[in-house]
C-alpha positions in Angstrom: 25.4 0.0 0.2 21.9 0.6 -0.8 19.3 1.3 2.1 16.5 -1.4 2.2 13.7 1.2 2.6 14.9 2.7 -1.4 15.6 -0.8 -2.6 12.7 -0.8 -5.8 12.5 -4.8 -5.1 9.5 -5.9 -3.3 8.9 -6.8 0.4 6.4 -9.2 1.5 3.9 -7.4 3.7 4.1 -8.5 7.1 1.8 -7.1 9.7 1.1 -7.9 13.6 -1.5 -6.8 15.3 -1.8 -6.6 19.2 -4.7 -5.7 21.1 -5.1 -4.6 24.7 -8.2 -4.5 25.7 -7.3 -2.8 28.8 -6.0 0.1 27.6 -8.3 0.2 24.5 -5.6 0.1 22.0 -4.6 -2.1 18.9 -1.1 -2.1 17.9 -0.6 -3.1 14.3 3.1 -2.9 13.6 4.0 -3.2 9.5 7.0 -4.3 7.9 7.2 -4.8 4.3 5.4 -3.1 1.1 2.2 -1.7 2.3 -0.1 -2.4 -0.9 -4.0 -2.1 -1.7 -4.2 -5.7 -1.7 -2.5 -6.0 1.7 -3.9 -3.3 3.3 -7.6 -5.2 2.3 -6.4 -8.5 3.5 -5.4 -6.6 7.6 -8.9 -5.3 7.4 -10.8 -8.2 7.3 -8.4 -9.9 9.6 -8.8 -7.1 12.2 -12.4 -7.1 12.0 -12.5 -11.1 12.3 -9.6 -10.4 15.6 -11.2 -11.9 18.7 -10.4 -9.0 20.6 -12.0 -6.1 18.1 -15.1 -3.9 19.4 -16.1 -0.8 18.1 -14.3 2.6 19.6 -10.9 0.4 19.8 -8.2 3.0 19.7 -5.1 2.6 17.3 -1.8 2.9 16.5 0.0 2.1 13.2 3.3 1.8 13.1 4.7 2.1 9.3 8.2 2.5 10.7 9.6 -0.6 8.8 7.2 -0.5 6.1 7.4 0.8 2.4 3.6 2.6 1.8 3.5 1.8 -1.4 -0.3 3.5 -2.4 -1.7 5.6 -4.7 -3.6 8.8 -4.1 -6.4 7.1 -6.3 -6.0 4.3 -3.6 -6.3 6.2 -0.4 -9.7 7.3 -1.7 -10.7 3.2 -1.9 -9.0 2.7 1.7 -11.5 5.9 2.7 -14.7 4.4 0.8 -14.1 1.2 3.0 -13.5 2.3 6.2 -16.5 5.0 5.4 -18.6 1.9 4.8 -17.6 0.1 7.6 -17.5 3.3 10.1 -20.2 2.7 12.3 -18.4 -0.7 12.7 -15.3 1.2 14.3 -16.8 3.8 16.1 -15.6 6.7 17.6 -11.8 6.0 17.6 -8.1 8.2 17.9 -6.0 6.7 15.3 -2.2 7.3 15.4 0.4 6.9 12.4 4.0 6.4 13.0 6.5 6.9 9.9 10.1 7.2 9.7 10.6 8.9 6.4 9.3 12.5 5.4 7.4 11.2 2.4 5.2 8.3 4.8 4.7 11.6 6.8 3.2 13.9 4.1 1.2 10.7 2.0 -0.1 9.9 6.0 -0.8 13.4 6.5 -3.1 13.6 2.8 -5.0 10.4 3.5 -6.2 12.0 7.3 -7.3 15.2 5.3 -9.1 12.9 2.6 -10.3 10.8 5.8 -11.4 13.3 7.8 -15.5 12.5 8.1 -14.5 9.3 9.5 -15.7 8.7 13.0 -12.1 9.1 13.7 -9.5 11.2 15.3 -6.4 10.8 13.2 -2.5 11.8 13.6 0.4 11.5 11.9 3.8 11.3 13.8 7.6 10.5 13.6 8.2 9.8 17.6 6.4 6.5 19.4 6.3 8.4 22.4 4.7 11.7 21.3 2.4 8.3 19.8 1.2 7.2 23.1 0.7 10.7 24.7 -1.8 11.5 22.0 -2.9 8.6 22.4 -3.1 8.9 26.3 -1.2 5.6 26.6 2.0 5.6 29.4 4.9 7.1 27.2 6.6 3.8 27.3 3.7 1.5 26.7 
């Protein structure tokens, strides 16, 4: 029995995005391959979100997702949020993985990304997540 995160056939990205205004946090929970071309379709739909505003905290949750980028691509993702920076603001961004290779390609694109206006973090526990994030543990 072959583990859906190895299988080489393509997922459908799927991606959810929740954002409490309260707490100053969007949740945006993938599932699926996590291409260039989705990954540019989420950010014009999170910039159109009703709820955005600049200095929105955020936490990605790659969990269920396949990151399926090259390094050549990170640098793109970093040219257009660089372009759009001042559009984000000052932010804490938090990656959650499940597999050690998510953790080391999230852990390269924070180093490549790291004149953005932008706090960034890669982890493997939701919980450790929040507290970085200075969200309630179980939020």
């Amino acid at each position: 029995m072959s583990d859906e995160s190895d299988s080489s056939e393509p997922r459908t990205p799927v991606y959810d995005i929740e954002i409490n205004c309260a707490k100053n946090i969007a949740v945006v929970t993938w599932s699926g391959d996590l291409t260039m071309s989705a990954f540019l379709t989420f950010t014009k739909e999170f910039l159109e979100h009703p709820d955005f505003r600049k200095d929105l905290d955020r936490l990605y949750d790659f969990r269920d997702a396949k990151i399926d980028l090259q390094s050549d691509q990170f640098r793109t993702i970093y040219k257009a949020l660089q372009d759009d920076d001042a559009v984000h603001g000052k932010r804490k961004v938090a990656f959650l993985v499940a597999k050690n290779f998510d953790f080391g390609l999230m852990r390269m694109f924070s180093s490549i990304a790291d004149r953005l206006s932008a706090d960034m973090a890669v982890f493997r526990d939701r919980n450790e997540a929040n507290t970085w994030l200075g969200l309630p543990s179980s939020f």
